[in-house]
N, C-alpha and C positions, 0 to 999 in steps of 0.2 A: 504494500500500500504506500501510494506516494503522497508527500503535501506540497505544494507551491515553494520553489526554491526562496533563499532571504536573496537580499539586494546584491551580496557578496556572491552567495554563489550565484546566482543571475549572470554576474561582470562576469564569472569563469564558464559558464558555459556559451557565452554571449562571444569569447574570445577564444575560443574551440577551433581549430584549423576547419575550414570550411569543406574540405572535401572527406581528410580522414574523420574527423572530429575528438581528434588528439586534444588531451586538455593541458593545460599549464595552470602551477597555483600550489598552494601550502599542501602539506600530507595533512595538514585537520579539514580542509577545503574539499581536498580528494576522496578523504574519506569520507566526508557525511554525503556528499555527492552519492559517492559506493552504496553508501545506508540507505539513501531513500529512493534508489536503481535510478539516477542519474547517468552514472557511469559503471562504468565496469575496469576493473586492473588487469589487465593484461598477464597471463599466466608465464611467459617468457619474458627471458630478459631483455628490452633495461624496466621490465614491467611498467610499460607507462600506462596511462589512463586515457580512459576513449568515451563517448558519449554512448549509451546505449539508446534502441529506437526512442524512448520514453524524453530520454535527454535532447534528443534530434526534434523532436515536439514543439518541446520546451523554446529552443531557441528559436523555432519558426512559429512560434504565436507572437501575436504584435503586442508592443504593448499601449496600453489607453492613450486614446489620441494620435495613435498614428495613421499619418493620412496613407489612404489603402495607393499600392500601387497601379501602375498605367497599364493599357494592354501592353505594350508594344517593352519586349524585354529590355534592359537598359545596362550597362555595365557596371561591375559592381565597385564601390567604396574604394578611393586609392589603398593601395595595402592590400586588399583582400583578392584572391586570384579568380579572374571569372572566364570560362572557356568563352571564344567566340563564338555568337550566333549567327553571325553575317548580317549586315545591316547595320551596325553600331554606327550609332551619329559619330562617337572620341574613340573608336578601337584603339586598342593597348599597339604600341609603338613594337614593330615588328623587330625583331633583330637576334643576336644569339643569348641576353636577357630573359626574352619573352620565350624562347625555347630549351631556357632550360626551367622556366615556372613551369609549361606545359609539361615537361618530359617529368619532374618532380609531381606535380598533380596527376598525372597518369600512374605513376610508379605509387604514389598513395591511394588512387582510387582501387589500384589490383592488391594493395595490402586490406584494404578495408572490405574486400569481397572474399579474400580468405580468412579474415577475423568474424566475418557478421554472415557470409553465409553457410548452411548448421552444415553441409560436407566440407567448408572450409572450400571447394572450388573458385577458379579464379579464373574460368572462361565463361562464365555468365553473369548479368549486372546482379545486383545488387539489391538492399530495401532502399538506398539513398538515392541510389538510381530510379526508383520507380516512383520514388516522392519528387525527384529532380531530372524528369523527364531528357528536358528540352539543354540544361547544362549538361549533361549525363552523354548525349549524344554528339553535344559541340564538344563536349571533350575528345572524345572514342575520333572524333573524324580531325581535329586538329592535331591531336597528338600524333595521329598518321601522316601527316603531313596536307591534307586535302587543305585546298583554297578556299577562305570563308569572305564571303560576297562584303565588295569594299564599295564606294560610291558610286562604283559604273554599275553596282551589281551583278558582276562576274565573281562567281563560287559559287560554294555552299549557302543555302538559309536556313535556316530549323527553328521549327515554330510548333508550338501547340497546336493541338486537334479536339473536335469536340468528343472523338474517341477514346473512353478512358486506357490510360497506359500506350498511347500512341503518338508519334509526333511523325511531323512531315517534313521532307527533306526537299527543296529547292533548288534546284541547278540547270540554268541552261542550256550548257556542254552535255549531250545525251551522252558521252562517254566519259565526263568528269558525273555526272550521274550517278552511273554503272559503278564508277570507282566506289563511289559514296558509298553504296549498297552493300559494298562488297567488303569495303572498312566495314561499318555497323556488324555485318554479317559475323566477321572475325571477330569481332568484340562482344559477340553473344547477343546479339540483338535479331530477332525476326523481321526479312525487310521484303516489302514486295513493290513492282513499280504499277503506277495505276496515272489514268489521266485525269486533269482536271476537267469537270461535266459545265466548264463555263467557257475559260481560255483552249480545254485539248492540249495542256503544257502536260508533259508526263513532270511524275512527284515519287517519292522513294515514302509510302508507310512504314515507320519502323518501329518496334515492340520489342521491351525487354524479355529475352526469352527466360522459361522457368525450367526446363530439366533440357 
């Protein structure tokens, strides 16, 4: 049985690595965290401490007064790492910087699918993954290296669907497309290509696969 973190733990779960959900903070912090299944300590060494789902909750409820966000996904808080969607009005500054966040975020996202899912496997997403669709996928297809669509709109775009657990993949290039699918595909994702019933642009469906 949980109760509402105090103010303090709030700031440490609030300051959780965004993708692993690695926490930082006092061993009395960590533990009452542990006590009231905030977190979980890590059975190997250097036993660090990780958010469990309950935790991951937590830091994605708003708190009072926060104005709800826009459709249109938007980049996240300087400091904090946010895969690209394609379309970003300020995209993160491209260079060997930005790829080695990505290649760090990726290399935590496969740690966090062997710590949280119950075979420990690490070719299929994840529960953050399936709370974090739309990042989840910009991740899998930038950390491969695919193009995420810049002001000309050449790349990748990946955007929510009113499909639950599904998102859609955008790309002009029918063969930067196929690439896309075929990333996701590697990355344990279910992807099928279908056309749009307005424009006739083909789209890449893709869904976190389960076994």
């Amino acid at each position: 049985m949980t109760r509402p973190p105090t103010a303090a733990q709030r700031r440490v779960i609030d300051a959780a690595d965004p993708v692993t959900g690695r926490l930082r903070g006092t061993e009395a912090q960590l533990a009452a965290l542990v006590k009231w299944g905030f977190a979980f300590r890590h059975p190997r060494p250097p036993h660090d401490h990780f958010l469990t789902p309950a935790g991951h909750r937590i830091r994605e409820t708003e708190e009072p007064g926060t104005p709800e966000p826009g459709p249109e996904p938007k980049p996240a808080a300087t400091g904090v790492f946010a895969a690209r969607v394609g379309g970003e009005e300020e995209p993160p500054q491209a260079g060997p910087a930005r790829e080695r966040e990505v290649r760090s975020a990726w290399e935590g996202l496969l740690e966090l699918r062997r710590m949280t899912n119950p075979d420990g496997a690490m070719d299929r997403p994840c529960g953050w993954e399936r709370t974090h669709l739309v990042q989840a996928a910009a991740l899998a297809l930038e950390a491969a290296g695919r193009r995420p669509a810049g002001a000309d709109m050449v790349g990748y775009r990946v955007r929510a669907t009113p499909q639950p657990e599904a998102v859609a993949v955008h790309e002009p290039d029918p063969g930067a497309l196929r690439e896309c699918a075929a990333t996701l595909e590697a990355a344990g994702w279910q992807v099928g290509e279908h056309n749009d019933p307005r424009s006739r642009a083909r789209y890449v469906l893709a869904s976190p696969r389960r076994a």
